[in-house]
C-alpha positions in Angstrom: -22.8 27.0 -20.1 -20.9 25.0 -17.7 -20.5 25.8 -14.1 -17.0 26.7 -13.3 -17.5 24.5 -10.0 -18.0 21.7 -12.0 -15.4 22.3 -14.5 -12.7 22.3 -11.7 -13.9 19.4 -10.2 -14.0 17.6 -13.7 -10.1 18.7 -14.0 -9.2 17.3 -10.8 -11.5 14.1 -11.2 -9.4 13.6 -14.5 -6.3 14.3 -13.3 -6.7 12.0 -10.6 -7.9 8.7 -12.4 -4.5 9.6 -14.8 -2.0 9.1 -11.8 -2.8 6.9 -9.2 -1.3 8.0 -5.9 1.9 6.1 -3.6 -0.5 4.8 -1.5 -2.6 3.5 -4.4 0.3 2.0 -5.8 1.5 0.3 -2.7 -1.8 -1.0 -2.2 -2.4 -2.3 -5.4 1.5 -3.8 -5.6 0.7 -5.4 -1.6 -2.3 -7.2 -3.1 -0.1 -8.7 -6.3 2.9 -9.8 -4.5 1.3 -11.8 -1.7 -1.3 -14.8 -1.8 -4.8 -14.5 -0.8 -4.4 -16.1 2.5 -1.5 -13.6 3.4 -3.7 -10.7 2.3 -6.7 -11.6 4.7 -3.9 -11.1 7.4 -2.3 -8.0 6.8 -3.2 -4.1 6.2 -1.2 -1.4 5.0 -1.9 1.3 7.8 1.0 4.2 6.9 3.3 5.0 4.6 5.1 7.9 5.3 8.8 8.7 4.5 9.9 5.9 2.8 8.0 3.9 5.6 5.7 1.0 5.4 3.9 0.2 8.2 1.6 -3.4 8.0 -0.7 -4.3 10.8 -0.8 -8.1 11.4 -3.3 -9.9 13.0 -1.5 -12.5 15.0 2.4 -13.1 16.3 2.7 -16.2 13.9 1.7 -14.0 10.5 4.4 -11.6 11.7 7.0 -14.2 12.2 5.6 -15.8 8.8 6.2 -12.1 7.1 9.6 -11.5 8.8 10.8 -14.5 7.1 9.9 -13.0 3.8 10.8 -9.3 4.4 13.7 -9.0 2.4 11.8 -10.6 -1.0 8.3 -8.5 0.1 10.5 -5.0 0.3 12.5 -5.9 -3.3 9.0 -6.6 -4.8 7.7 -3.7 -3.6 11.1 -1.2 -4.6 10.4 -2.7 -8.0 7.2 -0.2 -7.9 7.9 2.5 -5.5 11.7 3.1 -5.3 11.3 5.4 -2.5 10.3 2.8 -0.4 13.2 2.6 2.4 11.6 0.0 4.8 9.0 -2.4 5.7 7.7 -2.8 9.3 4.9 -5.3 10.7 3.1 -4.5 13.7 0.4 -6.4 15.3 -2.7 -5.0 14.6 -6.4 -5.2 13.7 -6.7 -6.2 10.0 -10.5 -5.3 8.7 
């Protein structure tokens, strides 16, 4: 007989790989709507009420991303409705 332990943790295991979370979903819809070379220079690093927070690694990425803010939070709406804004920050990107 099963452990009830283990059970439960089954459950939640399950239950988890069914619905992936906001912040899976934001990262996996970051990854699709930009190019690899704009992905080695950014990092989602919050999302919290409606908030998107993306460390840059250099001034000229930001001003790069700026110029594409308004297309970037559309795209990303299309997935996550609740999202309300989009901010870059420099940052380190690992």
């Amino acid at each position: 007989m099963d452990n009830i332990r283990d059970i439960v943790r089954g459950v939640i295991k399950n239950i988890a790989q069914e619905k992936p979370t906001n912040h899976e979903k934001l990262e996996r819809t970051w990854k699709e709507i930009l190019n690899q070379q704009e992905r080695a220079h950014t990092q989602i690093v919050q999302f919290r009420q409606g908030q998107v927070w993306i460390a840059v690694d250099s001034p000229a990425w930001v001003y790069a991303l700026n110029m594409k803010k308004g297309k970037l939070l559309e795209q990303l709406r299309q997935q996550l409705p609740e999202i309300q804004g989009l901010h870059f920050k420099i940052g380190k990107v690992e």
